[in-house]
C-alpha positions in Angstrom: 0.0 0.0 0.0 1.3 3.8 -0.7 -0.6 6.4 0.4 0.2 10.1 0.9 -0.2 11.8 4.0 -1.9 10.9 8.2 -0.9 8.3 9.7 -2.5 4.9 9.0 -1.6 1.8 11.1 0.5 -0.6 9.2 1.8 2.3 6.6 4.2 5.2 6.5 4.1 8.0 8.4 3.4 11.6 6.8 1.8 14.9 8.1 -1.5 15.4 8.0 -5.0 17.1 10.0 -7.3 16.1 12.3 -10.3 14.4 11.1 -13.1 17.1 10.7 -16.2 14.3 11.7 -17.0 11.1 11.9 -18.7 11.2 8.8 -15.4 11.8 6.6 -14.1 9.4 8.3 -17.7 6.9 7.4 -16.8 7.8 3.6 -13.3 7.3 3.5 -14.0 3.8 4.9 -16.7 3.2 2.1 -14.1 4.5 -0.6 -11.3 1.8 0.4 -14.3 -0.6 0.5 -15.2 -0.1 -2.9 -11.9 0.1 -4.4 -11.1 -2.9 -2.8 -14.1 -4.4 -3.9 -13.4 -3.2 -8.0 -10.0 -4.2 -8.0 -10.5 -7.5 -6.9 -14.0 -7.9 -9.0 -11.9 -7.4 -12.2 -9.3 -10.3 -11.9 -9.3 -13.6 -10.2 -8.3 -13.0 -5.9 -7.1 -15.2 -3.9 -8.1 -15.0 -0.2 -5.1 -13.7 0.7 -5.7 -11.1 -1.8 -8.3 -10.2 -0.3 -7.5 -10.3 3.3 -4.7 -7.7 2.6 -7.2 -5.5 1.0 -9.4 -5.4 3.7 -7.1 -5.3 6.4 -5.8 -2.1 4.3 -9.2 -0.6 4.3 -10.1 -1.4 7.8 -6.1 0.4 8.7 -7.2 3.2 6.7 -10.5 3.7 8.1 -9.5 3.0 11.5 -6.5 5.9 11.3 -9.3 8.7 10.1 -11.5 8.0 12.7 -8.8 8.4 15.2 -8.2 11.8 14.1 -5.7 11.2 11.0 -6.9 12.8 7.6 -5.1 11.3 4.6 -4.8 13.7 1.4 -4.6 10.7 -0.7 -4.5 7.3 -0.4 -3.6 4.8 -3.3 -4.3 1.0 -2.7 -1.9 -1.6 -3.8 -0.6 0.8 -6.6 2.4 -1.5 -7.8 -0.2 -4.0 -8.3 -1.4 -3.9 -11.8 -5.3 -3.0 -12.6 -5.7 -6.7 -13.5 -5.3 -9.6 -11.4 -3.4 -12.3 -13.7 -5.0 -15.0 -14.0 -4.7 -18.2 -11.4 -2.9 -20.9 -13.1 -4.7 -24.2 -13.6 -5.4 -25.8 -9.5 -6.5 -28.6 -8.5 -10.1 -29.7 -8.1 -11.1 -29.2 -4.6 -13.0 -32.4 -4.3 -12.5 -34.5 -1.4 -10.0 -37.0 -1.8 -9.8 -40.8 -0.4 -8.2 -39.7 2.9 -12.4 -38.9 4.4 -12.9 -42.5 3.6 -12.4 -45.3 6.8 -10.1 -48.1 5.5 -13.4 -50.6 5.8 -14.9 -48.3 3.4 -11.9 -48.3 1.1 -12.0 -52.7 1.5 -15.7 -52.9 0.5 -15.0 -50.7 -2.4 -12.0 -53.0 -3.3 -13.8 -55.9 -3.0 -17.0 -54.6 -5.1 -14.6 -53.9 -7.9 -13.4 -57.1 -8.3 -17.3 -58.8 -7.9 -18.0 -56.0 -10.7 -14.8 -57.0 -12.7 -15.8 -60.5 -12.4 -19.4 -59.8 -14.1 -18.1 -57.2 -16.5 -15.2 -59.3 -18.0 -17.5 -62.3 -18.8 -20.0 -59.9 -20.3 -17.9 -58.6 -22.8 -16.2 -61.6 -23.9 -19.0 -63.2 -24.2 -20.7 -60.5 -26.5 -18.1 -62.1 -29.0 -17.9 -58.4 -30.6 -14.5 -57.5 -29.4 -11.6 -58.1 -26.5 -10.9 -55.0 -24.2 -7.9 -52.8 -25.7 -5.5 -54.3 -23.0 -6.7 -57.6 -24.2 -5.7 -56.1 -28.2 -2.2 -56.1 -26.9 -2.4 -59.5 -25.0 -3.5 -61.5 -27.8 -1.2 -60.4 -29.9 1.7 -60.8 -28.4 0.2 -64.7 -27.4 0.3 -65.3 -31.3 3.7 -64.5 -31.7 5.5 -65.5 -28.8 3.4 -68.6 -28.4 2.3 -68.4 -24.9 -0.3 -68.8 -23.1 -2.9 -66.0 -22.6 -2.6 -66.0 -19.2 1.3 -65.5 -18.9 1.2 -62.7 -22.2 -1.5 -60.5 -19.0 1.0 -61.3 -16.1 4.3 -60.2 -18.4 2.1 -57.8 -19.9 0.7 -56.3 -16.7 4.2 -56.1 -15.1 5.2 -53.9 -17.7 2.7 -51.3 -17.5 2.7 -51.4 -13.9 6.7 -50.7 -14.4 5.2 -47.6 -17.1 3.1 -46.5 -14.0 5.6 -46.3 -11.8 7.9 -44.8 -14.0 5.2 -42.0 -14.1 4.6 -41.6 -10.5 1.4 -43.8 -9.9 2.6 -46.9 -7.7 0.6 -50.0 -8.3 -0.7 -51.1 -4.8 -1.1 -54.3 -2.9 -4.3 -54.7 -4.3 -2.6 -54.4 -7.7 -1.0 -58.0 -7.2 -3.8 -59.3 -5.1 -6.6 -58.8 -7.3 -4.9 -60.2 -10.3 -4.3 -63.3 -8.4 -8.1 -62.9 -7.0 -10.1 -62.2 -10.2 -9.0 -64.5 -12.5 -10.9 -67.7 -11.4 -13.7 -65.1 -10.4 -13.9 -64.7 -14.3 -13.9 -68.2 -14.7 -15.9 -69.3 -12.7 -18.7 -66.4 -13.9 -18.1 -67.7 -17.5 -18.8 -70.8 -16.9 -22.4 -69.6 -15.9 -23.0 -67.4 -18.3 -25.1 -67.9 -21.4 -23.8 -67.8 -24.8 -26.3 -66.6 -27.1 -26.1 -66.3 -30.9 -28.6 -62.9 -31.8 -26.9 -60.0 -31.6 -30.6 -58.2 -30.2 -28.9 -60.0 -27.0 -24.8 -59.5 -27.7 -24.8 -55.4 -27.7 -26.5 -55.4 -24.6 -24.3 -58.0 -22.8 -20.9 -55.6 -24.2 -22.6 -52.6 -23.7 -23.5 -53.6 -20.2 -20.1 -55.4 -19.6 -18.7 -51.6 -20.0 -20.5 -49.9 -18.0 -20.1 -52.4 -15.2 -16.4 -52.3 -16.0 -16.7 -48.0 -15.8 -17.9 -48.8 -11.8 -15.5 -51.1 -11.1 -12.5 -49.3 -12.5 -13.8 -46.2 -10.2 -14.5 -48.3 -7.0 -11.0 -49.6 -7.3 -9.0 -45.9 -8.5 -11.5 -44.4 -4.8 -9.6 -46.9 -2.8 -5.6 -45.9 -3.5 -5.1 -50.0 -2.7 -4.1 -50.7 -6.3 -5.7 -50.3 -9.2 -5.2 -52.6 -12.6 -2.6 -52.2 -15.3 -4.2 -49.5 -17.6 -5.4 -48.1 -14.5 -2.3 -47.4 -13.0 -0.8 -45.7 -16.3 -3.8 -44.0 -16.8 -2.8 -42.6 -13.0 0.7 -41.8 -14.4 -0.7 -39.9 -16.7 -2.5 -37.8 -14.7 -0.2 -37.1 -12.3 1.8 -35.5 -15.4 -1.8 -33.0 -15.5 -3.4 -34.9 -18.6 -6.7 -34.9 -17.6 -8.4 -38.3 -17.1 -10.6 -39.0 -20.7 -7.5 -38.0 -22.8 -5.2 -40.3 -20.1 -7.7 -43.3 -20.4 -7.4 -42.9 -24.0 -3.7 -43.2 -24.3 -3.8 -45.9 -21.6 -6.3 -47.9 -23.3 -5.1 -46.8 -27.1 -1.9 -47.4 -27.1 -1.8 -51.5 -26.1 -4.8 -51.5 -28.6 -2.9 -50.0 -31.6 0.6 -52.2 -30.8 -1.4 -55.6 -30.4 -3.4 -54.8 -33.6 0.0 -54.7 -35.1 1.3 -57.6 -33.4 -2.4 -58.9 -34.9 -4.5 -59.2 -32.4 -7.8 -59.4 -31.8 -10.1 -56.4 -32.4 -13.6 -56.0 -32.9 -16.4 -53.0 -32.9 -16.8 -53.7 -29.1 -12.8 -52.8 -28.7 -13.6 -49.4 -30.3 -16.9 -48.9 -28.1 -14.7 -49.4 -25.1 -11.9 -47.3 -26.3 -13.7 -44.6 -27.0 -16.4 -44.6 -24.2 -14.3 -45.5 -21.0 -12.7 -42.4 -20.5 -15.8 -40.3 -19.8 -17.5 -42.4 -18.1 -14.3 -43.0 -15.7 -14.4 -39.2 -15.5 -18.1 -39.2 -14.5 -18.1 -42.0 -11.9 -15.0 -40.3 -10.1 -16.8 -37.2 -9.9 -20.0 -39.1 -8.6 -17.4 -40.4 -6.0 -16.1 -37.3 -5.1 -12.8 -38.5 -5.7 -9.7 -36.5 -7.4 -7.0 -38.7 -8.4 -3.6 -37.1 -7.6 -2.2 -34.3 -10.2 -5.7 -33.9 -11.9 -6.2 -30.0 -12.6 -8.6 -28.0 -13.8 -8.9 -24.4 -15.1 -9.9 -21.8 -12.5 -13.3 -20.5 -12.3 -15.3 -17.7 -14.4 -14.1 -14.5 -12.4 -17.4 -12.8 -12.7 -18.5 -15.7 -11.0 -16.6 -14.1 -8.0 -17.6 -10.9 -7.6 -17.3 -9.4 -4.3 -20.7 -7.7 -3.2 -19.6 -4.0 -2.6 
């Protein structure tokens, strides 16, 4: 703050008069009120912005009535007339940590019920593998392997990508991909196998969605999420926000195990390009930010102080 002339606590000191009334002093308060209040209205303010402002005006306000009488008085005048812009900040969603760690098990364990419907669902729609599952069948037909050792090799190296990006798989990680696998069996072997496709799209269209719930359950939790999951996490710790990250994480296995010719089908597409928004909406429904998500600060008119 500069100001020119009376003596105003928290400023410098220069020579001045007496205060003529109360009322002078009434209007002088008003005026650092409503400069306060038009400075900030025109940029975004921060709260500590606009503690110093009032805390200035209040000072000001405070000296007159004492008996001060200021000839001029010029608030924040290295500042310039527009606040710049707030970078990009985080979401202030609550985050896992006002969950109990019962809360964050049943979650845990719903996913992998939900992963163990939604899997079977898909696969057996018979109108395309999961993008992960692009990459896995691919590299079984030219290495030879099995399926089942191509998703443990293949798993460990995007949870190794994950890492490398700052989103540590979890206990859970390893646990549930020991856990779900005869889940999966055991729900295929129950499941119907029908021919029409009138009954196919919904059984992969449903598979999805189920799949969507599961995938946020299990990113809520922080106990370890899947392989895409955790270098869709990566990602987003690097600020991508989370439908572009899922794409990339679910993309790029797709587009390297169709060259490796894998498997792909319409339903591979629908999942591709449907998974990511619907991640982004069922973490939002959960209240739940994963770490280095950001988003753009709100509409400053939005903020207005009332004068």
């Amino acid at each position: 703050m500069r100001r020119n002339g009376g003596n105003v606590g928290g400023g410098c000191l220069r020579g001045g008069s007496s205060a003529s009334n109360a009322v002078e002093a009434a209007v002088t308060a008003a005026t650092a009120r409503s400069n306060a209040s038009t400075v900030a209205g025109e940029g975004f303010w921060t709260p500590l912005i606009l503690r110093t402002y009032w805390r200035a005006a209040a000072s000001i306000s405070v000296g007159v009535a004492c008996g001060s009488r200021p000839r001029r008085v010029v608030m924040f005048r290295h500042m310039q007339a527009r606040l710049r812009p707030l970078p990009a900040t985080v979401d202030p969603m609550p985050r896992t940590s006002t969950l109990s760690m019962r809360e964050r098990v049943i979650r845990l364990l719903a996913s992998w019920v939900l992963v163990a419907i939604g899997v079977p669902l898909v696969v057996t729609a018979s109108l395309g593998v999961a993008p992960f599952d692009v990459l896995n069948t691919g590299v079984a037909d030219v290495t030879g392997l099995s399926f089942g050792v191509v998703f443990a090799i293949d798993g460990c190296i995007f949870f190794l990508i994950g890492t490398l990006l700052g989103a540590r798989p979890g206990p859970a990680s390893w646990v549930g991909t020991l856990a779900i696998g005869p889940m999966i069996d055991l729900t295929l072997s129950l499941m119907p196998d029908p021919d029409a496709l009138a009954a196919r799209v919904p059984m992969l269209l449903g598979g999805i969605l189920v799949l969507a719930v599961a995938i946020c359950l299990v990113i809520s939790t922080e106990l370890g999420s899947g392989p895409t999951e955790v270098v869709m996490l990566g990602l987003i710790k690097h600020h991508v926000p989370v439908v572009p990250a899922r794409w990339l994480s679910d993309g790029v296995p797709m587009l390297i195990g169709l060259a490796l010719g894998g498997d792909l089908g319409v339903g591979t597409v629908v999942f591709l390009v449907t998974m990511g928004p619907l991640v982004k909406f069922g973490l939002r429904r959960l209240h739940y930010v994963p770490a280095g998500l950001v988003v753009r600060p709100p509409d400053p008119n939005a903020q207005r102080i009332a004068s």
